[in-house]
C-alpha positions as CSV (number, residue, x, y, z in Angstrom):
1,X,-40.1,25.1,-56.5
2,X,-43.7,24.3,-55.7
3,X,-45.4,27.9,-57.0
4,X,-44.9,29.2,-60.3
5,X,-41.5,31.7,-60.2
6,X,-41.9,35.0,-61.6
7,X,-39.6,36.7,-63.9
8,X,-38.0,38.9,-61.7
9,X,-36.8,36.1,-59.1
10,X,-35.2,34.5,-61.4
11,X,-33.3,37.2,-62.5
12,X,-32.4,37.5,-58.9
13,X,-31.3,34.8,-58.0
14,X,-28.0,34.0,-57.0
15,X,-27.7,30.1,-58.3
16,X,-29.6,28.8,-60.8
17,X,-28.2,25.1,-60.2
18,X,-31.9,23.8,-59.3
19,X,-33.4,25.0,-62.1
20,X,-34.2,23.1,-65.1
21,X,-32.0,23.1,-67.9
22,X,-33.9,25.7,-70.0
23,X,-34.5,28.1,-67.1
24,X,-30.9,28.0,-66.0
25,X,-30.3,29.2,-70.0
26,X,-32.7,32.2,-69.5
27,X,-30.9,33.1,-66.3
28,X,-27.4,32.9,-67.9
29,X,-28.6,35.0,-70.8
30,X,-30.3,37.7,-68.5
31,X,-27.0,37.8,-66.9
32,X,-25.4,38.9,-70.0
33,X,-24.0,35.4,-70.6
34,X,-25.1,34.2,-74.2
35,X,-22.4,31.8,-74.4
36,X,-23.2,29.9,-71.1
37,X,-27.0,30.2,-72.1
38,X,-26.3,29.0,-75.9
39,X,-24.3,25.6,-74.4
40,X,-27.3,24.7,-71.3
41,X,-30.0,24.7,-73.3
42,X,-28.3,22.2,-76.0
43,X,-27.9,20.0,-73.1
44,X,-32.0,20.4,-72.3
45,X,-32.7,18.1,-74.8
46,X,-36.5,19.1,-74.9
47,X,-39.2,21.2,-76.6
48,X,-38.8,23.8,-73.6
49,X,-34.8,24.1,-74.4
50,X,-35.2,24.2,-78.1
51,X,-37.8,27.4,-77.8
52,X,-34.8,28.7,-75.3
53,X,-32.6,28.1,-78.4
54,X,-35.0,29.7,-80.9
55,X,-35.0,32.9,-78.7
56,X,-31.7,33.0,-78.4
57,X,-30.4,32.5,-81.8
58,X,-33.6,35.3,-82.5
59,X,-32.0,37.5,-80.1
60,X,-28.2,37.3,-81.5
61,X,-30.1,37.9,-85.1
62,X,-29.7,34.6,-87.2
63,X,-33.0,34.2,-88.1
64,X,-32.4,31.0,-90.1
65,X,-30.9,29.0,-87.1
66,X,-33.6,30.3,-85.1
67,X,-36.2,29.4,-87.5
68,X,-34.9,26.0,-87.2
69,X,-35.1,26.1,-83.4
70,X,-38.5,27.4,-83.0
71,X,-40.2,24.4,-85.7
72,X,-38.2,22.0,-83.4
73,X,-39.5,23.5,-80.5
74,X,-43.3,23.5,-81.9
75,X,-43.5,27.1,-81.8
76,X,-44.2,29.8,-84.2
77,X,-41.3,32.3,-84.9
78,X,-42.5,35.7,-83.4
79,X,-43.2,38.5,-85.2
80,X,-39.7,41.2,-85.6
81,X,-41.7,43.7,-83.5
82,X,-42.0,41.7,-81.0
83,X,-39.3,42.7,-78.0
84,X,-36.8,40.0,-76.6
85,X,-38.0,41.2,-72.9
86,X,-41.5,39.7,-73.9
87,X,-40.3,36.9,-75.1
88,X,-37.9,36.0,-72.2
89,X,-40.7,36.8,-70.0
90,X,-43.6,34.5,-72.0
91,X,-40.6,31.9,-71.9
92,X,-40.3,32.4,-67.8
93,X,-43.9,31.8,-67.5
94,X,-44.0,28.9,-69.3
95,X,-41.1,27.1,-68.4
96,X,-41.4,27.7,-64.6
């Protein structure tokens, strides 16, 4: 894709094959499939898939592994009030 994607198209769309690796996992998760999203963005291999990691071991609530995640991924753990929405959508915006 040549122009930055917004949140909402990719949660719409049908196939995320195109995607990169990290992207794909945030569709797969907004899908409802942690599972699928869990295994993609081990295969990233990159800063973006490790924040993807972070959020997502944040999300399922093992803060350890996800503290792990987010130093690998060069990124501050955010702060419990934060909401998951805001931080799949700061995670959109920056890996699209």
């Amino acid at each position: 894709m040549t122009e930055r994607m917004k949140p909402e198209e990719l949660k719409a769309l049908a196939d995320p094959a195109k995607l990169s690796l990290p992207l794909q996992a945030l569709w797969y998760e907004a899908q409802g499939d942690w599972d699928k999203a869990h295994e993609v963005c081990q295969q990233a291999k990159s800063r973006g898939g490790d924040w993807v990691h972070a959020y997502l071991h944040r999300k399922e609530g093992d803060l350890g592994n996800a503290g792990y995640w987010y130093a690998r991924a060069g990124r501050p753990m955010p702060e419990p009030e934060v909401a998951f929405d805001s931080e799949w959508t700061a995670l959109v915006q920056a890996l699209a």
